[in-house]
C-alpha positions as CSV (number, residue, x, y, z in Angstrom):
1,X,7.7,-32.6,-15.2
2,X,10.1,-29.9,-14.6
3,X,11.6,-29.3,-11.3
4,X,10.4,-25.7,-11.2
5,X,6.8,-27.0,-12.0
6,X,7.5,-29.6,-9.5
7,X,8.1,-27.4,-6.7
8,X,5.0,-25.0,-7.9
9,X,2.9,-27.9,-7.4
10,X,4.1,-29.0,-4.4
11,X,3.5,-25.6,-2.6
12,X,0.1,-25.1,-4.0
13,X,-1.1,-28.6,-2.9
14,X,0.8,-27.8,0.6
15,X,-1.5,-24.5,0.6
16,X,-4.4,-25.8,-0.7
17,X,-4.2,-28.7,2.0
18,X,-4.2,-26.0,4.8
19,X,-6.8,-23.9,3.1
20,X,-3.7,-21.0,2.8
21,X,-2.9,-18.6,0.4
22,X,0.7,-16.9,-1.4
23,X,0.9,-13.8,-2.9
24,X,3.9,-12.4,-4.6
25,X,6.4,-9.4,-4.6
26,X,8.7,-9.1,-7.6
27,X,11.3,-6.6,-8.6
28,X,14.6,-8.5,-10.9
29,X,11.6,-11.2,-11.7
30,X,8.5,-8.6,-13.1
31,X,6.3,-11.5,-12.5
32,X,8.2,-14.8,-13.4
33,X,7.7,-16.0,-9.8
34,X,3.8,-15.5,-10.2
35,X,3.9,-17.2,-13.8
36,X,6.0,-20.4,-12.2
37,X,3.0,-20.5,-9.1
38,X,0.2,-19.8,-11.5
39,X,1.3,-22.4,-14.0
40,X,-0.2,-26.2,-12.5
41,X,-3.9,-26.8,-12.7
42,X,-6.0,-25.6,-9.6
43,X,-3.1,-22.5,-8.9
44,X,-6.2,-20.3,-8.1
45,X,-6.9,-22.7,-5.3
46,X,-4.0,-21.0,-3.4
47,X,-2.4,-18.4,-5.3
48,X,-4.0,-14.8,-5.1
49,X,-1.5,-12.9,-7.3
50,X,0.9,-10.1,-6.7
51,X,2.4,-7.0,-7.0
52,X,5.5,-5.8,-9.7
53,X,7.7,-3.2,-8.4
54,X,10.2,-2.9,-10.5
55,X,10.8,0.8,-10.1
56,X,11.9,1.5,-6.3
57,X,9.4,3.7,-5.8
58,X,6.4,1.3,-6.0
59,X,8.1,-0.7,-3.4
60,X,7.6,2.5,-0.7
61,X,3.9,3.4,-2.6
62,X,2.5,-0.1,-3.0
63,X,4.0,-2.3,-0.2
64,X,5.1,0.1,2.1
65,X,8.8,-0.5,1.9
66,X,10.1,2.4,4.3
67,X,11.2,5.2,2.4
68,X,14.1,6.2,4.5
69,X,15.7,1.9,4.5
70,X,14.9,2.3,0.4
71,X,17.1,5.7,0.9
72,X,19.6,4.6,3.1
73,X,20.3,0.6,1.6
74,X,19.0,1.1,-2.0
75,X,16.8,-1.2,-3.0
76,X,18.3,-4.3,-2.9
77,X,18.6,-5.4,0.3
78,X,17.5,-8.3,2.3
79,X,15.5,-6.0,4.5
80,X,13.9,-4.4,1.5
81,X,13.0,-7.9,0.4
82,X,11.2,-8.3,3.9
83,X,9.0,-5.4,3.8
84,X,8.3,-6.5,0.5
85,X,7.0,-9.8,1.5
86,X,5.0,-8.7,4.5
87,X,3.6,-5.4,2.3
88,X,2.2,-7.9,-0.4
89,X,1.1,-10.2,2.2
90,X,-0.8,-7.4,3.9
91,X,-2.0,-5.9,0.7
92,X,-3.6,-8.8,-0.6
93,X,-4.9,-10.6,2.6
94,X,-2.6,-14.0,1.9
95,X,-0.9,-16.3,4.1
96,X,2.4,-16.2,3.0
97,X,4.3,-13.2,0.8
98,X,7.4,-14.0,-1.0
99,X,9.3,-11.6,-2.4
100,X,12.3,-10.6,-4.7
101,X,14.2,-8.4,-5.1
102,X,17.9,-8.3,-6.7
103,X,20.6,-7.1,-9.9
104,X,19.6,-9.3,-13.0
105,X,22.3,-7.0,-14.9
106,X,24.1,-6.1,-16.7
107,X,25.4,-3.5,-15.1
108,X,25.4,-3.1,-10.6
109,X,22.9,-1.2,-9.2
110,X,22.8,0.7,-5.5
111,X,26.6,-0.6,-5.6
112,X,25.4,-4.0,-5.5
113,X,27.4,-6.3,-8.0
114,X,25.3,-8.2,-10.9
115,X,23.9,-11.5,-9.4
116,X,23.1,-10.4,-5.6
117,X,19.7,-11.6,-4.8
118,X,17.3,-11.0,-2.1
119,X,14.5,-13.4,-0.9
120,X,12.3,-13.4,1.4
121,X,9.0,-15.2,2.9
122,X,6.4,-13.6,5.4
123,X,4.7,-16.1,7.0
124,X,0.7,-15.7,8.3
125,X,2.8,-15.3,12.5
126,X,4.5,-12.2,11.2
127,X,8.0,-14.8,10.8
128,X,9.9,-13.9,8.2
129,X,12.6,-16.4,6.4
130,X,15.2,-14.7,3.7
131,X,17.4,-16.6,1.4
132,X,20.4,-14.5,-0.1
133,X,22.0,-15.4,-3.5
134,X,25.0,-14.4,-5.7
135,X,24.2,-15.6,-9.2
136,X,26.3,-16.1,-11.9
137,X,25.6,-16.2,-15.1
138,X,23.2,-14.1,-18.3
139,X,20.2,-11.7,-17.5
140,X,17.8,-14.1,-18.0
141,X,20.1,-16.8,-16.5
142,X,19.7,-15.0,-13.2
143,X,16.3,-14.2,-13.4
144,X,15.4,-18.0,-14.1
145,X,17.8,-19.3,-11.1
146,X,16.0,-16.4,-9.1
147,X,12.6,-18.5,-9.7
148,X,13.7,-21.7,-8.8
149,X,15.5,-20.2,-5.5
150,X,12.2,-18.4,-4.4
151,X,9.5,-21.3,-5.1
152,X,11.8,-23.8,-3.2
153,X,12.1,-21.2,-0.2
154,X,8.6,-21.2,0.1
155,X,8.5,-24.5,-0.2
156,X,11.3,-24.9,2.5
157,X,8.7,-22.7,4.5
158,X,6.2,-24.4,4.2
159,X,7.5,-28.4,4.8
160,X,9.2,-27.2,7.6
161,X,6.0,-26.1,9.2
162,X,4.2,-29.1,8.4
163,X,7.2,-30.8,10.0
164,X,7.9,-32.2,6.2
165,X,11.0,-33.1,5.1
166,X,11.2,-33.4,0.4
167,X,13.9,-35.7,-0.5
């Protein structure tokens, strides 16, 4: 079994266990995150789905990303990535949102360099957690090491708050 299917697994059964639910928030990714949860049997059991904004605006329109921090940052940005989570968390009624948000390439964007990656997980407490990445490597390169980054940041989330330690 692959490590990404692994770790998608892992989360569900966590989430299934405490009768929670993840949605997701994707910008670089348009909905590889969601595939990666949605792929082991019995996903539905704890994944709800998710939201793509890839264009900046749908990050203000559908998951209320603040107009004026899109303005001011751009919208890559680890605070971007927070309203992100917490919008498709809100939206959708789940426990946890993750969200990304990030430059797959090939060329910068909001004068952030090819490879910088936002995360971020809103918890069911309002908690947020963020993981911020500079990846190297092809398009799709980044967009895969983007996957893996996110699912084991939720995963991180979650062990941690069962007061679970993987190995």
């Amino acid at each position: 079994m692959s490590h990404r299917l692994l770790a998608a697994t892992s989360v569900l059964s966590l989430l299934v266990r405490r009768g929670e639910t993840v949605a997701v928030a994707e910008s670089l990714t348009a909905g590889l995150i969601g595939a990666a949860l949605s792929a082991p049997p019995g996903a539905s059991g704890a994944f709800v789905g998710g939201v793509l904004s890839y264009a900046t605006e749908l990050k203000h329109r559908l998951l209320g990303v603040p107009a004026d921090l899109l303005d001011r940052e751009g919208a890559v940005h680890p605070d971007v990535a927070a309203a992100m989570a917490g919008g498709v968390r809100e939206l959708t009624g789940a426990s946890y949102g993750l969200a990304a948000t990030g430059v797959a390439g090939p060329e910068p964007q909001d004068g952030k360099p090819v490879g910088t990656v936002h995360l971020a997980v809103s918890g069911p407490d309002g908690r947020v957690w963020h993981r911020d990445l500079h990846l190297a490597g092809t398009r799709e390169e980044i967009r895969q090491s983007t996957v893996k980054e996110a699912v084991d940041l939720l995963l991180g989330v979650l062990e941690s708050n069962l007061g679970e330690h993987s190995g």
